[in-house]
C-alpha positions in Angstrom: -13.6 8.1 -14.6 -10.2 7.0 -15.9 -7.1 7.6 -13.0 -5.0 9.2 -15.7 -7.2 12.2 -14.5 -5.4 12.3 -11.4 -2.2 12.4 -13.0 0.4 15.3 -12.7 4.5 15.7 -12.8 5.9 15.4 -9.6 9.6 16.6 -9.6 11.7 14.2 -7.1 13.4 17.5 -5.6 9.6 18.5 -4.5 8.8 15.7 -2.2 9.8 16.8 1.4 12.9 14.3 2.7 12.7 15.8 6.5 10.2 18.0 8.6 10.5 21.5 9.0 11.4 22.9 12.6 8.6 24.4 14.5 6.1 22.2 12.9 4.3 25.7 12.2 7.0 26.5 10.1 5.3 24.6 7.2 3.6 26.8 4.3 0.0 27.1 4.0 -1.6 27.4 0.6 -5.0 29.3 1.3 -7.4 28.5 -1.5 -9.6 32.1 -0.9 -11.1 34.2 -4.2 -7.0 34.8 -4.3 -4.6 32.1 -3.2 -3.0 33.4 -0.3 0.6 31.9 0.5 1.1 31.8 4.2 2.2 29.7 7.2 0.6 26.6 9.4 1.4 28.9 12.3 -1.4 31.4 10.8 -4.1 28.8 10.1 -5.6 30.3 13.4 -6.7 33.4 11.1 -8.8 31.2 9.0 -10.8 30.2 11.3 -13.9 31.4 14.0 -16.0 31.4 16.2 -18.5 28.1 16.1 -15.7 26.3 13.8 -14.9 22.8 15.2 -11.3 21.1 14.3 -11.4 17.5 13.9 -8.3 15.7 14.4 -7.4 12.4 14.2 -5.0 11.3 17.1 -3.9 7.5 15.9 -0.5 6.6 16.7 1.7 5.3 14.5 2.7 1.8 15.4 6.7 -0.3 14.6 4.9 -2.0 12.5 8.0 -2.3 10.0 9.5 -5.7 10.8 13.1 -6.4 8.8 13.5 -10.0 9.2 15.3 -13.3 7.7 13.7 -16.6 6.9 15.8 -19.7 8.1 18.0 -19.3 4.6 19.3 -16.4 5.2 17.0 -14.5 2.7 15.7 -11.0 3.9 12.3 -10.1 4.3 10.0 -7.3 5.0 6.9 -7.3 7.2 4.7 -4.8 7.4 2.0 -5.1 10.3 -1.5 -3.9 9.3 -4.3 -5.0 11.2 -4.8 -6.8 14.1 -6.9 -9.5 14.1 -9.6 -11.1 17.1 -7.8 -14.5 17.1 -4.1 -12.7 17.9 -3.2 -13.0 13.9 -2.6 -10.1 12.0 -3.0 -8.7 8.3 0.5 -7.8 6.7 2.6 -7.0 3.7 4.9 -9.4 3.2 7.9 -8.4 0.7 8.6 -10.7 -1.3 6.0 -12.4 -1.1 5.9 -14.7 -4.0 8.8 -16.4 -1.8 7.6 -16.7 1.3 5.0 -20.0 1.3 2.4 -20.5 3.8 4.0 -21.9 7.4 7.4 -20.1 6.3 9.2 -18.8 10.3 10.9 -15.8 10.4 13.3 -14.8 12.4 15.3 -11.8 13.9 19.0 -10.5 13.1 19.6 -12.4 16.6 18.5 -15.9 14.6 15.0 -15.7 17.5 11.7 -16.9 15.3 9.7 -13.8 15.4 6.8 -14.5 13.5 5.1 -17.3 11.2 3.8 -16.3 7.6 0.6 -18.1 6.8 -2.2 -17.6 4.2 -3.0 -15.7 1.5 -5.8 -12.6 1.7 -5.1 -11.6 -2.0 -4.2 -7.8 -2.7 -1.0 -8.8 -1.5 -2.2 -9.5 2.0 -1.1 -12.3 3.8 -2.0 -13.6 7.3 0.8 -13.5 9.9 1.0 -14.6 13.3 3.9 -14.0 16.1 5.4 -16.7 17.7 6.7 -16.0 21.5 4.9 -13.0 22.2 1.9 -10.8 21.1 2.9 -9.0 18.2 2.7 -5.6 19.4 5.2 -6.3 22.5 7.6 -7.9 19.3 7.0 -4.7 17.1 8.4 -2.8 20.1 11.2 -4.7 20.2 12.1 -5.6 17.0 10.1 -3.4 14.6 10.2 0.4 13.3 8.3 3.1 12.2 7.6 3.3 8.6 8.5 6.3 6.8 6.9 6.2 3.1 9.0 4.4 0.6 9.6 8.2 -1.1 11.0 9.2 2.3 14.8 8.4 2.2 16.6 10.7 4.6 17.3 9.4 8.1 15.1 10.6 10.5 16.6 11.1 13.7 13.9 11.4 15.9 11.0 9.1 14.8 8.3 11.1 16.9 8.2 13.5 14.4 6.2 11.3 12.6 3.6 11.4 15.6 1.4 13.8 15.9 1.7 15.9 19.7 -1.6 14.5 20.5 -0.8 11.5 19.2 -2.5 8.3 21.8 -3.3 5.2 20.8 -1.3 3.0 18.8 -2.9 1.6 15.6 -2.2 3.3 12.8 0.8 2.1 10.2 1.1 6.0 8.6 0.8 9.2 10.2 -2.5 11.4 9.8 0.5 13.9 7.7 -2.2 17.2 8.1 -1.5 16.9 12.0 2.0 16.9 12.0 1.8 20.3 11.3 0.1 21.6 14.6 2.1 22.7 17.3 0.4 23.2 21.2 0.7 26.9 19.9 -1.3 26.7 17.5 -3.9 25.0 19.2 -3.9 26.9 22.1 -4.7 30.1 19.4 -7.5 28.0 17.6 -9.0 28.2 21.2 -8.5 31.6 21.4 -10.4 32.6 18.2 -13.5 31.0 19.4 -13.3 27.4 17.5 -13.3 24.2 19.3 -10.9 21.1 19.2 -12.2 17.4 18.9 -10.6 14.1 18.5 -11.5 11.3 16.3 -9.6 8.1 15.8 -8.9 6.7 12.3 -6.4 3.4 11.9 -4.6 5.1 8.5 -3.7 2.0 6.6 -4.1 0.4 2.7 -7.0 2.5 2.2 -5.4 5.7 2.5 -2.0 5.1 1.3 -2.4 2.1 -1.7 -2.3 4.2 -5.0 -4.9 3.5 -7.4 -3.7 1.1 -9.9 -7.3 0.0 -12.4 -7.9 2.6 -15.3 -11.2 3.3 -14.2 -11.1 4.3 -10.4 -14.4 2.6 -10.0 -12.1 0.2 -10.3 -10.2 0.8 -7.3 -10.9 -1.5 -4.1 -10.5 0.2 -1.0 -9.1 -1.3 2.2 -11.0 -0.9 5.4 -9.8 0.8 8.1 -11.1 1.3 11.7 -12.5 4.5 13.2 -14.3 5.6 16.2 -16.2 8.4 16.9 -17.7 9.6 20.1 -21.0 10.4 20.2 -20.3 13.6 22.0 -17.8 14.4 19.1 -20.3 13.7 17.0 -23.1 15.8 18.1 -20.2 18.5 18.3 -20.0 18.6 14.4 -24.1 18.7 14.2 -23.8 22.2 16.4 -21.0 23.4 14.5 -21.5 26.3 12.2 -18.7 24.7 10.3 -16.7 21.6 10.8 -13.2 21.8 9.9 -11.2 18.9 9.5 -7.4 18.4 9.9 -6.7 15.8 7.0 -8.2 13.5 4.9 -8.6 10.7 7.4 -10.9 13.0 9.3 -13.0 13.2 6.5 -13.0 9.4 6.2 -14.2 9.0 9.6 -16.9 11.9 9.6 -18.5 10.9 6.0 -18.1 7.6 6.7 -20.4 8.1 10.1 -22.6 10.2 8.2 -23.2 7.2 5.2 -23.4 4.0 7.7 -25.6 6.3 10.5 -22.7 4.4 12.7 -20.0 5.9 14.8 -17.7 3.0 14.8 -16.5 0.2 12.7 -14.5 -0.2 9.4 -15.0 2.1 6.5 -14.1 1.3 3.0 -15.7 4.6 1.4 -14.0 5.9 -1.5 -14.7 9.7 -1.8 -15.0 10.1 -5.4 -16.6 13.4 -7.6 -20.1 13.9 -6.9 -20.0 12.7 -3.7 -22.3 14.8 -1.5 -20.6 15.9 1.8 -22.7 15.7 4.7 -20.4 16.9 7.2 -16.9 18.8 6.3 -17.1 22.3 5.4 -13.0 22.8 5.1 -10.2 20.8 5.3 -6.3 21.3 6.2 -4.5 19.0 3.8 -1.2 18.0 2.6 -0.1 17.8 -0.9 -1.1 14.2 -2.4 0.8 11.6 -5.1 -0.4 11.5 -8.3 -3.3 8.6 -8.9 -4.1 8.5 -5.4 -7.2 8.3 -3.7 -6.9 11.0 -1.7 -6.1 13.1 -4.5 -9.7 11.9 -5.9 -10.9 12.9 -2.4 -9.7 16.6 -3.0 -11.2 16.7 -6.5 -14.7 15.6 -5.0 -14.3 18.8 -2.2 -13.0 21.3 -4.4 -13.7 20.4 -7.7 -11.0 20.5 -10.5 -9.4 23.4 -9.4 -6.9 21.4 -7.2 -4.8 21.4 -10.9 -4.4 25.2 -10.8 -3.7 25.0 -7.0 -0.9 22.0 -7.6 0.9 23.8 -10.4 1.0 27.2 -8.2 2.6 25.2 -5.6 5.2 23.6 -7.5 6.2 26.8 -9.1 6.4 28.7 -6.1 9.1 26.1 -4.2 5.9 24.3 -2.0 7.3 20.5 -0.3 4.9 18.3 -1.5 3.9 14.6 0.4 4.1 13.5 3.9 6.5 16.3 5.6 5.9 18.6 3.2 3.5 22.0 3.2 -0.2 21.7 3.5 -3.5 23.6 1.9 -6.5 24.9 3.6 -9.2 24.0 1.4 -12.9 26.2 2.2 -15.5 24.2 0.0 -17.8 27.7 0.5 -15.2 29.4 -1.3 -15.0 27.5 -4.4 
């Protein structure tokens, strides 16, 4: 299937530049038999009793390191994955001029980390040089905003989720940014459950798809973990909602392997049969991405129609922007 399929005209004034205050404030596009144009805050009135909401409660790490190599020259680290032997998979900008061995250091002239070999895709292998990397990404590191993001944002946990826990993640599950304690607190009240799953968002959810063909496409793996009481959870469900695409990773990706935690590199693509997610709270994609593949495979080709409605009624589109509620028993 050629990724030119997954192509639409996204106006630079759409993308969201800052979050919306409450959270809840965000627009929700319902996808009933009529779209229905409401409010995050009302997502409670979508839902019942025996639904179960997934959530994925990564934490986003620092893991944006701006550093200098002994020249002078700038460059940019981005922290992926940790590694068992205290290494760590990166992004290493530019990378065509930084050889194996090359030390890094901070503003301060102190060698923060060594850049070493080459994992293709762009990945390199990095490895800190006085302390773990995670104590230096504290100290020395951000949190990184998408590159389409160019506002300031003054208060960085608005790109954590409120349930946010564990650090591991290098982008923020976007869906769950929208959920306030209210909102939760009314899911409860409606009869629905809450769980918690854990997905490390990295490459594979945020590298756009760059081969014609997205058979093409190579997916980066990411961590997840399930718990097997979460996971008989969504067996008893009488529907299982999930709250972003990372969820549905995770879930399908359990449901595939017949394993509750590991790496996933599945690539949701039409046809795929979904064992596990009946709807799905999602934000509005890039064009050519795999997650906008992902919402083709749930919905069918009807995200087009649901896209251009947005657009033309004034909807923020990306990572703060509005969200959908997607039912794949009302298509």
């Amino acid at each position: 299937m050629e990724s030119s399929k997954f192509d639409y005209s996204l106006p630079a004034d759409a993308i969201a530049q800052t979050p919306l205050t409450p959270r809840d404030s965000s627009r929700l596009l319902v996808n009933e038999k009529t779209i229905l144009h409401k409010h995050v805050r009302d997502l409670p009135d979508f839902l019942r009793k025996g639904d179960l909401v997934v959530l994925n409660n990564t934490r986003v790490m620092h893991a944006r390191l701006n550093l200098f190599k002994e020249s002078g020259g700038a460059v940019e680290v981005l922290a992926l994955t940790e590694l068992p032997n205290e290494q760590w998979e990166a992004l290493v900008k530019p990378s065509r001029k930084v050889p194996s061995g090359t030390l890094l250091y901070s503003s301060e002239n102190q060698p923060i980390l060594r850049v070493l070999g080459d994992r293709g895709a762009g990945i390199r292998i990095i490895e800190a040089t006085e302390a773990p990397l995670r104590e230096l990404m504290e100290d020395y590191g951000k949190v990184p905003l998408p590159p389409y993001i160019t506002a300031h944002l003054e208060d960085n946990e608005r790109y954590q989720t409120i349930f946010a826990d564990e650090e591991s993640s290098v982008a923020a599950p976007t869906a769950g940014l929208h959920l306030t304690q209210s909102v939760l607190d009314e899911i409860k009240q409606v009869g629905a459950d809450i769980a918690f799953i854990e997905l490390s968002v990295g490459l594979g959810t945020f590298r756009p798809i760059e081969a014609n063909d997205i058979s093409h496409h190579s997916m980066h793996e990411e961590e997840y973990h399930i718990s097997p009481t979460v996971w008989a959870a969504c067996q008893e469900a009488e529907r299982v909602v999930a709250i972003g695409t990372t969820v549905v990773r995770a879930l399908e990706t359990a449901a595939v392997t017949k394993v509750l935690e590991g790496k996933s590199d599945l690539f949701i693509t039409p046809g795929f049969e979904f064992k596990v997610v009946d709807a799905l709270l999602t934000n509005f994609h890039q064009p050519r991405s795999t997650l906008l593949v992902m919402i083709e495979a749930f919905i069918g080709d009807g995200w087009r129609e649901l896209y251009s409605v947005a657009l033309a009624e004034g909807y923020r589109f990306l990572s703060f922007g509005d969200a959908m509620f997607l039912d794949r028993q009302v298509v």
